[in-house]
C-alpha angles and dihedrals in degrees: 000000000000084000101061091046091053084046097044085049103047088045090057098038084057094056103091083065095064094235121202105209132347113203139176125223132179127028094351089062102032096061092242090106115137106190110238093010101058133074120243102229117204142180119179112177105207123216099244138020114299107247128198076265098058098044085052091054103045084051092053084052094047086053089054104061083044075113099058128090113252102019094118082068108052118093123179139188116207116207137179120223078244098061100024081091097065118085100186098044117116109235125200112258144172114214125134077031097285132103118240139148124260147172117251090225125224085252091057092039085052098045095047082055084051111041108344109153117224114224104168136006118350133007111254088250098067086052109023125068116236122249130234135227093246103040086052091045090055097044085050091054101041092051090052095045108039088035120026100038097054090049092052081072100055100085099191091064095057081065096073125062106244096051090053087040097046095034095058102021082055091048102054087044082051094049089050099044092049089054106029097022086229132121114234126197125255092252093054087046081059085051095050104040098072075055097059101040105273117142107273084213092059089042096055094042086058092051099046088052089051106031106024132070129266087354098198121228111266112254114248091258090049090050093046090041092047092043088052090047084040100056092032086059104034095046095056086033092048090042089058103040096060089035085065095051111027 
């Protein structure tokens, strides 16, 4: 599989920097992983502060599996055992082939505790400190609430497929988090979203992207039609949601 040799590269690549651990997360963990469509996720915790030096040289790594399939997909955050403890810094990461700074958020952190898969060094729960339900409970809320929401009301980004497939797939793994305090795939968020009141037709148009064959892009009248039936359901949804939980 395409995957394992990106993975078996990138491993190896890595290992002049003395990693201490490399882990999936999403999809690629969870069992959810659909090869070409998904994204690789990635965390490797270095042993030492990552100098000007080091960035240069983990770019320079990145560059160099431009070539492989799959590449484009594989995004990756790079802590230290001195800033893995803190849930709201922002680490340096290469993902969309750039490199940026993020926060390894209290659901990844989570999931990594849950069903990370260890492809290289320690487990997450010997570097990594655990999460609790109410610190993931808050994060979920917030997220829905200080990001979602607002974007529910910017019309132009409910044209384009992510925005239709993140919005609602994020929305029925929050639901489930903030009443059973699990993660969910993506593919069980599909099953649960009819369920919740989201529009069967969008739904469907999601699953068949991610799970069908030569999905073909939507026409301009299906994408302005599904973004109407999208933002009509998430606003209300989103609004309750928070409202339960605030």
């Amino acid at each position: 599989m395409q995957t394992d040799v990106l993975l078996d590269r990138f491993v190896t690549a890595l290992q002049p920097f003395a990693p201490l651990a490399v882990w999936a997360h999403g999809s690629l963990a969870g069992g959810d992983y659909q090869e070409g469509r998904s994204d690789l996720d990635l965390i490797a915790v270095l042993d030492g502060p990552l100098t000007p030096r080091t960035v240069w040289r983990l770019a320079k790594l990145h560059a160099r599996l431009r070539a492989e399939p799959l590449a484009a997909l594989l995004h990756c955050t790079y802590l230290t055992p001195d800033t893995a403890d803190d849930p709201g810094r922002r680490h340096l990461t290469w993902a969309h082939e750039e490199l940026f700074r993020r926060p390894v958020t209290p659901v990844t952190r989570r999931e990594l505790h849950a069903f990370g898969r260890v492809l290289h060094g320690r487990a997450p729960a010997g570097l990594l400190p655990p999460v609790s339900d109410r610190e993931l409970g808050a994060f979920v809320v917030r997220d829905q609430r200080e990001f979602w929401r607002p974007a529910v009301d910017n019309a132009e980004l409910w044209t384009r497929d992510v925005w239709v497939d993140l919005g609602l797939v994020t929305f029925a793994r929050a639901s489930v988090t903030l009443r059973d305090g699990r993660l969910i795939t993506k593919r069980e968020a599909l099953d649960l979203l009819p369920g919740l009141g989201a529009s069967v037709e969008v739904v469907e148009d999601i699953r068949s992207r991610r799970y069908g064959e030569d999905a073909a892009p939507p026409t301009e009248g299906w994408a302005a039609r599904r973004a109407g039936l999208t933002r009509d359901y998430l606003g209300p949804a989103i609004d309750a949601l928070v409202a339960s939980y605030d």
